[in-house]
N, C-alpha and C positions, 0 to 999 in steps of 0.2 A: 449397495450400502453407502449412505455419506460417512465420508470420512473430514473433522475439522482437523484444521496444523492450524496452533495457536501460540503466538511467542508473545511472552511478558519479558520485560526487560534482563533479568535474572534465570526464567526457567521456561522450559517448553512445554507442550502440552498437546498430544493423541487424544483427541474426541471423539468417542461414538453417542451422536443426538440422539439414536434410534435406542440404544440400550442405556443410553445415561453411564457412561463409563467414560474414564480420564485415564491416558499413560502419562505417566511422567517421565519424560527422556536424560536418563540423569547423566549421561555424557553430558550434556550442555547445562548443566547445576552451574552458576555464581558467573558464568559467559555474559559479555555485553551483548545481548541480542538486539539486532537491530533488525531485518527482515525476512520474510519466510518465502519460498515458491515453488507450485506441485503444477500437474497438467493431471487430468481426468483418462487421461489413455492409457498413464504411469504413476497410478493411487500411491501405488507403494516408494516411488521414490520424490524425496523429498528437499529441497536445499534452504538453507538457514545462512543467513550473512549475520558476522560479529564483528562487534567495534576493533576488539585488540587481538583477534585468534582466525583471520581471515573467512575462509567460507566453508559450511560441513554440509557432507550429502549423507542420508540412510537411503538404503534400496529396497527396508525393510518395513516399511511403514513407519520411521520414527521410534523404531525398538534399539538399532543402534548407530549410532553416526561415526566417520568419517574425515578426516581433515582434504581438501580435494584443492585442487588449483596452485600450490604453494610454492611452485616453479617457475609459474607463471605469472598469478596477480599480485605484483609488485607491493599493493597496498594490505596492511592487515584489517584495516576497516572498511569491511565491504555494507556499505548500506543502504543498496538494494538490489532486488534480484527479478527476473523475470523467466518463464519458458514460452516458448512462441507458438502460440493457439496450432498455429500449422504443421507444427514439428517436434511432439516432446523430447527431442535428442538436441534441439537447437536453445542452447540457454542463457541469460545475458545478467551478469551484476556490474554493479557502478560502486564506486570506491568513495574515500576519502584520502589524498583529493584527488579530484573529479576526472577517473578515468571507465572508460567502457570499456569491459572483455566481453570476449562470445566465446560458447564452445560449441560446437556442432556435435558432439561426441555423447553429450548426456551427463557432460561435468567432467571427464578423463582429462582431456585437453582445454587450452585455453591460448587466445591470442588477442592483443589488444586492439583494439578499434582506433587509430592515430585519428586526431584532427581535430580532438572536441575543444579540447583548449587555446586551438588555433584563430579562433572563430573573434572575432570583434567586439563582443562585449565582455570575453572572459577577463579584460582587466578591470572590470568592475564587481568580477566575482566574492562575494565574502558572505560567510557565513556567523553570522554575530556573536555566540556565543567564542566563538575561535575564530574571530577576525583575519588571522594573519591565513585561514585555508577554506576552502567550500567543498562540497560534496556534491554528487548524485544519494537524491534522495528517493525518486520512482523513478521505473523505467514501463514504460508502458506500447507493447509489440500490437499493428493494427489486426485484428481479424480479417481484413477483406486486401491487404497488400501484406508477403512475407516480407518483404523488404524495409516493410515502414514500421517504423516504431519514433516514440517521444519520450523524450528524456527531459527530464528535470534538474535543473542546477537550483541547492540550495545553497546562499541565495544565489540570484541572478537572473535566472534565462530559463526558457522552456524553448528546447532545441527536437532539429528531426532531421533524420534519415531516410532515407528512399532507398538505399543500396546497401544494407546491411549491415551499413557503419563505414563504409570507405569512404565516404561525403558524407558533410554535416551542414544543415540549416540553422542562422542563427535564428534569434527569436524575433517576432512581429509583432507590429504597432496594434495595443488591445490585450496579448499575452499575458499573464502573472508570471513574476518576479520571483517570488517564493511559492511555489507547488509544492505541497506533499503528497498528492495520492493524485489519480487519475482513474476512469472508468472509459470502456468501450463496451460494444456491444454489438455482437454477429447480426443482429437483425436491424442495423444502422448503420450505413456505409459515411465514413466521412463524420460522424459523430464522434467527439470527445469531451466530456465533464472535467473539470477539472477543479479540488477544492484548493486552496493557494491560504497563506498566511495575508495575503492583500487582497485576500477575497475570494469567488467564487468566479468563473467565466466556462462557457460553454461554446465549442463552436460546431458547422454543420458542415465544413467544408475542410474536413484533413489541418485544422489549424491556418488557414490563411489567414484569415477573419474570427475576430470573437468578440461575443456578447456576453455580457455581466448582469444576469436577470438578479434583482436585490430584494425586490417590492415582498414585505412578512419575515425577511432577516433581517433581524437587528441586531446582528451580529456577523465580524466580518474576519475572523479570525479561525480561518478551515481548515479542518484536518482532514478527511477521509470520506471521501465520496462511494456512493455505491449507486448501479441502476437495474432494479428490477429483471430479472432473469426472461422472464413471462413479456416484461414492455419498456420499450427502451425511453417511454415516457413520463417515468413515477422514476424519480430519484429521490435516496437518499442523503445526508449530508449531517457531518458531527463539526458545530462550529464553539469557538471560546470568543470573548471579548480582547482576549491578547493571547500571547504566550506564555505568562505565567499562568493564568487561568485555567491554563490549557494540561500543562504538564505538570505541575506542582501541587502534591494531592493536599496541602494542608490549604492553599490558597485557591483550588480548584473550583470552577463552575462552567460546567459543558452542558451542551443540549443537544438536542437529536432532530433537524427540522425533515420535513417531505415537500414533495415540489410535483404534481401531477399536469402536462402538461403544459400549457400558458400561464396557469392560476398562480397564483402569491404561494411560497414557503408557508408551511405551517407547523410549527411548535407540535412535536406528540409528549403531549406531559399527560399525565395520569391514565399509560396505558401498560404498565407493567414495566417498561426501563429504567433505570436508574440513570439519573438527570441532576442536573442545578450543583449546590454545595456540595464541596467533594469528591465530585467525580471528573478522575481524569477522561481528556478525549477520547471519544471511542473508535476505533478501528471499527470500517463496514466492512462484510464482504457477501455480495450475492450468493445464492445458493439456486435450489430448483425455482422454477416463477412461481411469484407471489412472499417468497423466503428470503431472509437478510437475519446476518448475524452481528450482532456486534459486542467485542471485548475492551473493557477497562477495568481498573480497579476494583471495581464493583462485582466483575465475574463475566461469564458470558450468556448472554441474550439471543435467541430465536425467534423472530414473526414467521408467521405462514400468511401473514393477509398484508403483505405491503408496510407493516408498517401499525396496523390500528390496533394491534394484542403481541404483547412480548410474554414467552416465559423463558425463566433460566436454565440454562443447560448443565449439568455437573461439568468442572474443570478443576478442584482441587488449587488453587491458589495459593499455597502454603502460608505460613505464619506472619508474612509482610504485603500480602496478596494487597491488602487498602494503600500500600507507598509505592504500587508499582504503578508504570507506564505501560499500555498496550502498545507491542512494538509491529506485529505481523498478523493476520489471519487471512486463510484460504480456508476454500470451502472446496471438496471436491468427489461430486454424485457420487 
């Protein structure tokens, strides 16, 4: 059975695609949600990071939460969260400002990762709406090295590890600055997508080197990348023309583009998604091959063919569901 974890900025949401049924987790009613993260080994437990209320675990599938870390992670705004394809007990959130913990435990314990802000470009870290602090905004663990994982500083840097976090790698010439979302994939070693507010870059080599394929984007303001379950070579991608565009539903206009190996980006307009005026960016998240989800304002959306037929899945949005932000989705078989 799939199970969606679906976080709007304000409320959470238990998906069942298969019965069309929505929980509403009301532990986390009027919360600044900022991100969500599950592993497929452990359906039923769940972690959610908020802006002003640190970080919550359910064990129960998202029927009841938790306050967890609150000894440990120093910062109350955790915004974002990872578990490590390797290890559902090994889990990893990033702060505002910009610190990494890990718990090897399954969220009980927590210990910080020293050194991120040690690194040489952190005094040019700043994140613009709140100038004077920056954040970890993804955290993105490799499938093919436990040790490696990619972190994103909004703004700044798109930084990495090899060791688990006891050493940090600053960022490389070709990088984005501003990453929000990152994609990997088990059947691509050394492969990372990355959507950035300064654009889009992909690289084939663990991040040494990165290329910026542009040609059918005409737009260069990325939220959320996703890559096909079934091939690591059909990517998705939700981009804006700025950051208001992006986030601000009364000034909104997002679009959902695809990218199938070498070929040009292409626009999926009139295939069942909600698109263009309106809509805030949509959060991607892969599901089984050939399925992608994505949530915004509009509600939430399911392909089964890559991308060329959406329909809507029940999620219950409540009464402000069109002024909200999609802040998290996982998809998990």
């Amino acid at each position: 059975m799939t199970t969606v974890y679906a976080a709007m900025r304000d409320g959470f949401r238990v998906v069942d695609p298969d019965e069309g049924t929505a929980l509403r987790a009301t532990a986390l009613d009027g919360r600044a949600l900022e991100c969500v993260a599950a592993h497929p080994d452990r359906p039923d437990r769940v972690f959610v990071g908020t802006f002003e209320s640190g970080l919550w675990r359910a064990v129960d599938g998202g029927e009841s939460f938790e306050r967890v870390g609150a000894d440990a992670v120093e910062q109350d705004a955790v915004m974002a969260a990872a578990v490590s394809p390797h290890d559902p007990d090994r889990v990893w959130v990033g702060t505002e400002p910009s610190r990494v913990y890990r718990s090897d435990d399954g969220g009980d314990t927590w210990t910080r990762r020293d050194g991120l802000t040690d690194l040489p470009s952190s005094d040019g870290w700043a994140f613009p709406p709140r100038p004077h602090t920056h954040h970890v905004r993804w955290i993105e663990p490799d499938p093919h090295h436990p040790g490696r994982l990619s972190v994103a500083v909004e703004a700044g840097a798109l930084v990495t590890t090899d060791d688990g976090g006891d050493t940090w790698h600053d960022r490389v010439a070709g990088s984005r600055r501003d990453t929000h979302s990152m994609a990997t994939h088990p059947d691509a070693p050394g492969r990372v997508w990355c959507a950035a507010g300064d654009g889009y870059a992909e690289t084939a080599d663990g991040g040494e080197t990165w290329t910026h394929p542009q040609s059918g984007l005409d737009r260069t303001y990325c939220w959320s990348v996703a890559v096909d379950a079934g091939d690591p070579e059909t990517v998705l991608l939700s981009v804006a023309r700025s950051a208001r565009e992006a986030h601000s539903a009364d000034r909104a206009e997002t679009y959902v583009y695809r990218r199938v190996g070498d070929a040009e980006w292409e626009r999926l307009d009139g295939r069942g998604l909600p698109m263009g005026g309106g809509v805030t960016r949509p959060v991607l998240a892969a599901g089984d091959a050939g399925e992608c989800y994505a949530l915004s304002n509009r509600g939430l959306y399911r392909t089964a063919d890559a991308g060329d037929s959406w329909a809507e899945v029940a999620l219950d949005r409540g009464e402000r569901g069109r002024e909200q932000t999609a802040r998290g989705l996982v998809v998990v078989p």
